[in-house]
N, C-alpha and C positions, 0 to 999 in steps of 0.2 A: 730926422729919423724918429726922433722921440714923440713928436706930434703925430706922425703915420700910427707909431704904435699905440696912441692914446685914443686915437680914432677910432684905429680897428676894432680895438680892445670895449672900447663905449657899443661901437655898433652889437657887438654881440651880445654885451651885459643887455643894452636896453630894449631890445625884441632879437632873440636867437630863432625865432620861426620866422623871419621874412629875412630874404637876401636886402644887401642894401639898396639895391635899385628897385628894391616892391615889386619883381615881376614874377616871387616864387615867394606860394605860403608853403608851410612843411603843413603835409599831412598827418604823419607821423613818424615819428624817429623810435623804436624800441627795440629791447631785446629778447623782447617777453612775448608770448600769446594774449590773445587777447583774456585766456585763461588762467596767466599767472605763471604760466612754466615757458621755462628757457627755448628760444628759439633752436632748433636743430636742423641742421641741412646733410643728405647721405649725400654716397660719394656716386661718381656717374659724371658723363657730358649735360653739362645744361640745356636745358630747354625752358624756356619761359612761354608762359603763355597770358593773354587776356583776352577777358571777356565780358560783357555783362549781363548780370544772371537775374533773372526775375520769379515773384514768390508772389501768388496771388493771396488776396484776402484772407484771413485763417489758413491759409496753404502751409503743410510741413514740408520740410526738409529730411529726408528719413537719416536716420541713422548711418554713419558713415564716417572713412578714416581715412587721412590723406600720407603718400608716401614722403610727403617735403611739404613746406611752410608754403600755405594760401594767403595772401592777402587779397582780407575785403573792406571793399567802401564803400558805404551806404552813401546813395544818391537821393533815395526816396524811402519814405513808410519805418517801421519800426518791427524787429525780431528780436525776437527772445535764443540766445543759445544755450543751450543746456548736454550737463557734462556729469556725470557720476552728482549725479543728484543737486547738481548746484548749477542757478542758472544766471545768464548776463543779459542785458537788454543793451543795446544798438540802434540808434536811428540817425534820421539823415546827419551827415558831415562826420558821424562820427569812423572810425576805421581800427579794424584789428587784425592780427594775424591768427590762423587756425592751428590749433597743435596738430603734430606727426604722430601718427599713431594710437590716438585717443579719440576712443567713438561719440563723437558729440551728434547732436542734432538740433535745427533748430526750427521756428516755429514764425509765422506773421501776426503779430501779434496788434498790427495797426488798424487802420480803420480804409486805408489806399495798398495799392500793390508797392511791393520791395524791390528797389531797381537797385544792384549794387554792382561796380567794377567790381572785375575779380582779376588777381594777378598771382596765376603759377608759377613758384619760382622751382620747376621740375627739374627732373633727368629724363633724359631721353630713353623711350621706351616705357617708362612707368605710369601707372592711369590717377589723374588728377585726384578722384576722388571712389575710391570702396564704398558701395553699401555695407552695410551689416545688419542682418537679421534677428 
């Protein structure tokens, strides 16, 4: 028994983003926005959705606010997010989630188009993503 526990315990210390058999890297594990604030989820039926979203050359993203936590990951190209005056940069492999309720937008800011998974983690009924003017 104490050899299992010494094992296990090794395997996690010495790489905790891959399972032991290598057939799972972690993307990301957080509990944060890709913005620095706490993840929040409202109350409702789930609904999840994905998709993948593409942002051409210089193309923005307008302004806009989500009712529950977006997760995105960058496939290709490189964006800028920007949020009350402060902005994040994103490119391939990297991944974050979008705050609730906070109008960000972002911007392509590469030199190829922006191909990113996006994953809704919704309520049923409510729309993925608000413009705001």
């Amino acid at each position: 028994m104490k050899k299992i526990i010494i094992t296990l315990f090794a395997i996690f210390v010495i790489n905790n983003s891959v399972l032991a058999d290598g057939h799972v890297k972690r993307i990301i594990s957080t509990s944060q926005t890709g913005m620095g604030n706490d993840i929040v989820y409202p109350s409702g039926k789930a609904k999840i959705t994905a998709f993948e979203f593409n942002v051409p050359v210089g193309g923005p993203v307008v302004p806009h606010t989500h009712s529950f936590p977006v997760l995105i990951m960058i496939q290709q190209g490189e964006i800028e997010l920007t949020q009350g005056g402060k902005s994040y940069i994103y490119k391939a492999g990297d991944a974050f989630v979008e705050d609730v309720g906070v109008v960000h937008e972002s911007k392509n800011i590469g030199d190829v188009p922006v191909k990113a998974i996006v994953v809704a983690m919704g309520v049923e009924g409510q729309k993925i993503m608000t413009p705001v003017k």
